[in-house]
C-alpha positions as CSV (number, residue, x, y, z in Angstrom):
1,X,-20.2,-20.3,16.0
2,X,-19.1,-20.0,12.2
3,X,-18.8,-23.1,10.1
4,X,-15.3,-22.8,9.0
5,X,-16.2,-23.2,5.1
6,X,-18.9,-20.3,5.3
7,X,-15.9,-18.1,7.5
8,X,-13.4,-18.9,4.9
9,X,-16.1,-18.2,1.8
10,X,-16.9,-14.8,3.5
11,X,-13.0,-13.8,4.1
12,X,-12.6,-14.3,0.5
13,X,-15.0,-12.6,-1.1
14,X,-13.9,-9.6,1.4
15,X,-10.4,-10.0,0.2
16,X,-11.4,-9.9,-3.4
17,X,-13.5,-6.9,-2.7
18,X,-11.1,-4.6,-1.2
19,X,-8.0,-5.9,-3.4
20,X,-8.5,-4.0,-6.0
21,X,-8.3,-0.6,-4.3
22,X,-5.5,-1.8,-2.1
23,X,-3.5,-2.7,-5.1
24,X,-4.2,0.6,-7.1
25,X,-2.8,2.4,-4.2
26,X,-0.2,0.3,-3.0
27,X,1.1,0.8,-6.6
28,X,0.2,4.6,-6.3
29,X,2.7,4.3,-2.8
30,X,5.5,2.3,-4.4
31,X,8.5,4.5,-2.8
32,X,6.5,7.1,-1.9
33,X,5.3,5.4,1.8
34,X,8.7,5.6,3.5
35,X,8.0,4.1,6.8
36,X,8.8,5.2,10.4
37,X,12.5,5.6,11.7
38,X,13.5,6.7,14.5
39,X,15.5,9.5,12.9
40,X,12.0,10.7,11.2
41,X,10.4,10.7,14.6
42,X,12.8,12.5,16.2
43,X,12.6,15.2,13.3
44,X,9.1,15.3,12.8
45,X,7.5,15.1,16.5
46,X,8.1,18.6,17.6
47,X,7.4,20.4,14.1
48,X,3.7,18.4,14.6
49,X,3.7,19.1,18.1
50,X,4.4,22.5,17.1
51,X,1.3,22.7,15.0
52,X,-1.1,20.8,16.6
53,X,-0.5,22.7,20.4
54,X,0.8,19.5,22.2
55,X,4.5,18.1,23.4
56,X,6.4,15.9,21.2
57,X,6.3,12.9,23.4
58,X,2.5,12.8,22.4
59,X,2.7,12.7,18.8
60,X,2.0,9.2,17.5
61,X,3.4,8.5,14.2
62,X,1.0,5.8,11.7
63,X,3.2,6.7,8.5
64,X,5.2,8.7,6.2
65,X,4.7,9.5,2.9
66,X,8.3,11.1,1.2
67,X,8.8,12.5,-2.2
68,X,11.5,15.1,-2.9
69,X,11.1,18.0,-0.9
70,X,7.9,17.2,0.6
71,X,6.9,14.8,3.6
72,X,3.6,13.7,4.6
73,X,3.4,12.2,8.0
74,X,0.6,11.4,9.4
75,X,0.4,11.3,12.7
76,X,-2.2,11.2,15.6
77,X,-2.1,13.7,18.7
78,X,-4.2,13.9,22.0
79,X,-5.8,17.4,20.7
80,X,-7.4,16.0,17.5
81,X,-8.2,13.6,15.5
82,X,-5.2,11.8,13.1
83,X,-4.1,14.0,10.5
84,X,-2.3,14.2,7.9
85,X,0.7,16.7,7.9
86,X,2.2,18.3,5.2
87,X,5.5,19.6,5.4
88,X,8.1,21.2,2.6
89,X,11.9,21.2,3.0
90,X,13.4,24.7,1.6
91,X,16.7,26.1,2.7
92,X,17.5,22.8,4.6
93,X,14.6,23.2,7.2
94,X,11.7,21.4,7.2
95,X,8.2,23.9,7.0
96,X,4.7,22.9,8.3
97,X,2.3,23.7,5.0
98,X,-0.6,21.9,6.0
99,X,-2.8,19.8,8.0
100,X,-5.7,17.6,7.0
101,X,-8.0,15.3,8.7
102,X,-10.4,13.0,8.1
103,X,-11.5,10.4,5.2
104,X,-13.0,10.8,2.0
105,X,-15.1,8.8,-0.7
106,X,-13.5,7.2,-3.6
107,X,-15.1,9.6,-5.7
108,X,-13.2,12.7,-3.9
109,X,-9.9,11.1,-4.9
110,X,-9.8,13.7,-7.5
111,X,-10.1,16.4,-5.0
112,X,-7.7,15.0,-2.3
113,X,-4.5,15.0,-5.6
114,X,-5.8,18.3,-6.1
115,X,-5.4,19.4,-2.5
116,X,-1.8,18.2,-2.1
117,X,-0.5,19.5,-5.4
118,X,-2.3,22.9,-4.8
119,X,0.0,23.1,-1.5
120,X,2.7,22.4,-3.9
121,X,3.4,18.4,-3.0
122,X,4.6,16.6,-5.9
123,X,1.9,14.5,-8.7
124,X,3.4,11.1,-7.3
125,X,2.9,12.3,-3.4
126,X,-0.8,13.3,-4.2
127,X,-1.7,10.7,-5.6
128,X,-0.4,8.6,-2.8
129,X,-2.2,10.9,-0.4
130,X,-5.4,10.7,-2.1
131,X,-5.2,6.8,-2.2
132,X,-4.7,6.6,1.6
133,X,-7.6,9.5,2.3
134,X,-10.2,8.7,-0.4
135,X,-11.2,5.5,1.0
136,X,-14.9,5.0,1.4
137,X,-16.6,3.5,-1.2
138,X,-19.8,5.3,-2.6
């Protein structure tokens, strides 16, 4: 069993190890990670279902990402693994751009903003994007 001193010296230093990235892209999120609503399930479910082959009932939602004209849910299905989808709003309808799955190194994060804004997302929704893909450390 852990001693609770060597449990709560271990929990720190994790804390103090991943802090620093979770700040950078918390801050890199501020408005941009709009959270789940009812209202953007019920929108989004069959436009993913749509893409990834499956009902709407099946899509799990794990967030959103919003930023003018572009949304980024992402969202898990029974056919794949979680990705993220990217989707554009033009002529009041919401289009399916994108999807991408998967996890990236922190030294990719470049590449992920570069992804996103070469589908046309906005800077600030990129970099949000690349924050919450590029995640292993190298």
């Amino acid at each position: 069993m852990f001693k609770s001193t060597n449990f709560h010296q271990v929990a720190a230093v994790l804390c103090l190890a991943f802090s620093s990235s979770a700040v950078a892209a918390q801050e890199d999120c501020d408005g941009i990670d709009v959270g789940i609503t009812v209202v953007r399930a019920q929108e989004y479910a069959p436009l993913i279902a749509d893409a990834a082959g499956t009902s709407p009932e099946e899509v799990e939602f794990i967030s959103v990402l919003e930023s003018g004209s572009w949304t980024v849910v992402y969202a898990a299905t029974p056919v794949a693994d979680p990705g993220y989808f990217f989707f554009e709003a033009a002529d009041g309808k919401k289009q399916f751009e994108d999807v991408w799955g998967g996890i990236a190194s922190t030294s990719e994060r470049a590449e992920q903003v570069a992804y996103a804004e070469g589908l046309g997302a906005p800077s600030d929704l990129a970099a949000c994007f690349a924050d919450q893909t590029a995640v292993i450390d190298d």
